[in-house]
Phi, psi and omega in degrees: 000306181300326157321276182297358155283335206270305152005284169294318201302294163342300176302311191299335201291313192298328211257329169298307173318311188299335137350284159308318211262338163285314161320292195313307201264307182299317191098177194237131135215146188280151182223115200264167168287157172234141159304152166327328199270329203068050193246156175282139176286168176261098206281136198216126184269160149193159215261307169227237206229358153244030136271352185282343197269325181286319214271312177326305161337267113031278189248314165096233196251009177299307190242184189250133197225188186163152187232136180302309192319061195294131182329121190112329207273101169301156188262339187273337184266342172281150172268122188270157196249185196277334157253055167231331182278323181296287166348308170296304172304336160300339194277198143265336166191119202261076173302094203231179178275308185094158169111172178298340169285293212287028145306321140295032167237330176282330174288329145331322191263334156303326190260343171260169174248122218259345178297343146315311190259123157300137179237125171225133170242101203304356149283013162247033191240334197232162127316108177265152167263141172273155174316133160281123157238112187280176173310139168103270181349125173286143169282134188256108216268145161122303210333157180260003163252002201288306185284345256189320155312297209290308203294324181299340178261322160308311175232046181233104200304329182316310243253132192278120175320355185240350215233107180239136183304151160218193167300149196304161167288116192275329190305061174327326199255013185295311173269120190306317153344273162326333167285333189281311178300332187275297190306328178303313190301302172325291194321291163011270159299311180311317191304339153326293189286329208235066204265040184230334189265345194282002171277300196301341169302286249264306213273315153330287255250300185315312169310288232279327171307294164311343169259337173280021185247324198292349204273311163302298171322330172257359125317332188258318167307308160318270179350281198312325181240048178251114154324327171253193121216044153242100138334146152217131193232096143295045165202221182266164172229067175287009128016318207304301153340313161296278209306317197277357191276355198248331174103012164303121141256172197211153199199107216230217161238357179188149157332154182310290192260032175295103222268303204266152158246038177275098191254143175282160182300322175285350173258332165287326154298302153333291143002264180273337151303331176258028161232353121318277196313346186234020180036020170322128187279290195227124166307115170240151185253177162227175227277164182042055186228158164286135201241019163268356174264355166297293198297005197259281176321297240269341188288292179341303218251344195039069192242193185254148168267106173242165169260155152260151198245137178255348149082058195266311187187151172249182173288163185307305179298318185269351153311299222269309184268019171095009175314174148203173181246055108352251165339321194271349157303259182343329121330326184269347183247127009289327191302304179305289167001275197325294219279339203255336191280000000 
């Protein structure tokens, strides 16, 4: 993990000089979408696809909005190119997660000049939790928290007999709870940039709120009659959000933002002995993933493979056919049926 971050940092360094140095010599200027009144729209960058989903929400066709991430795009394999730093340096507000993948976006926004851009980071919107490594997780060797874990499971009654701290979680948007704070907090800033629009932010915001609310009731509803309350995931596990907000327990092959997907024989075996044992119905993966080590557990157990959606980004076809993420939540409360039943 720390390799392909260090990787992208590098990349982002290289891809910035050139950057700077073709702006320097060429000039910049920005150039926007415009309104009906023939006013410049208020242009909003965001790095992937459910703040790009929320400011739509939100904001409609008021602004010109767009995300680096492109539909299809593992969020752990992208790179920014030199016209994605242009973007950014161009927009008005700049939505990004923070946290440790997002670490080449804070070196870039060190290096342009940023006085121009409103910065929101979702992870200053919430409370954050750190990544869990439950019982079961292949271990990931080299980490730079590994000692600062150990001293905390000797001697910290927090640390869960199952359970070792890791870098904090960025996946933020997991809990529909936590989507109601961040859209909020968006709306806001747009009312900010855009004061002739902020009734329609508020009232776009109020709808939208009332429908992420309606969404958490059916999460709590699953939950509240559910023969169970354990996941098991043959993949990474970015969730953590999720699990605690509904009281799910979890099992997983790997941490949320883990670089290897490789599971060693003792995380597969594990597996699948505690999906006998809990008798789990359906194995789940999340969306834009290699789907063998689910089908791998779910053939052992003759259980089912489904997705859960972390709703990180979608495919090209389903951008073109109008998800959201919504919807794709809404996909996530029957998926669960399936998984607690």
């Amino acid at each position: 993990m720390k390799f392909r971050k260090t990787y992208k940092r590098k990349q982002a360094a290289v891809l910035l000089s050139v950057f700077l140095l073709v702006t320097s010599v060429a000039g910049c200027q920005r150039v926007g979408a415009v309104k009906e009144t023939g006013e410049e729209k208020v242009n909003v960058v965001t790095t992937i696809f459910p703040q790009y989903d929320f400011v739509r929400q939100i904001a409609g066709d008021n602004v010109e909005v767009s995300m680096l991430l492109k539909p299809g795009e593992e969020t752990h394999s992208y790179e920014p190119t030199p016209q994605d730093i242009l973007k950014i340096q161009n927009c008005d507000l700049f939505i990004y997660v923070g946290g440790e993948n997002d670490e080449w976006v804070e070196d870039i926004l060190d290096s342009i000049d940023t006085e121009h851009i409103r910065l929101l980071r979702l992870i200053d919107c919430v409370d954050t939790v750190n990544e869990e490594h439950v019982e079961g997780m292949k271990e990931e060797r080299g980490h730079e928290h590994e000692e600062e874990e150990e001293h905390e499971h000797e001697h910290g009654e927090e640390a869960h007999e199952t359970h070792e701290t890791l870098t904090p979680d960025e996946h933020v948007w997991t809990s529909p709870k936590n989507a109601i704070a961040i859209v909020e907090q968006i709306a806001d800033v747009l009312g900010e940039l855009d004061p002739e629009q902020t009734a329609v932010y508020e009232e776009n915001e109020k709808a939208y709120v009332s429908l992420l609310e309606e969404l958490d009731d059916g999460f709590r509803e699953v939950v509240s009659s559910a023969k169970r309350d354990v996941l098991l995931f043959g993949d990474r596990f970015p969730f953590r959000y999720f699990a605690d907000e509904y009281g799910l327990e979890y099992y997983a092959a790997f941490p949320g933002c883990a670089s290897d997907t490789e599971p060693s024989a003792a995380t597969m075996a594990f597996l699948i002995n505690k999906a006998k044992e809990e008798q789990i119905p359906a194995i789940l993966k999340m969306e834009l993933s290699n789907e063998n080590i689910a089908n791998a557990i779910a053939e052992t157990i003759h259980a089912k493979v489904k997705t859960f959606y972390s709703c990180h980004n979608l495919t090209a076809k389903e951008f073109a056919d109008g998800e959201t993420y919504l919807s794709m939540m809404k996909k996530n409360v029957e998926t669960l049926k399936e998984a607690l039943n």
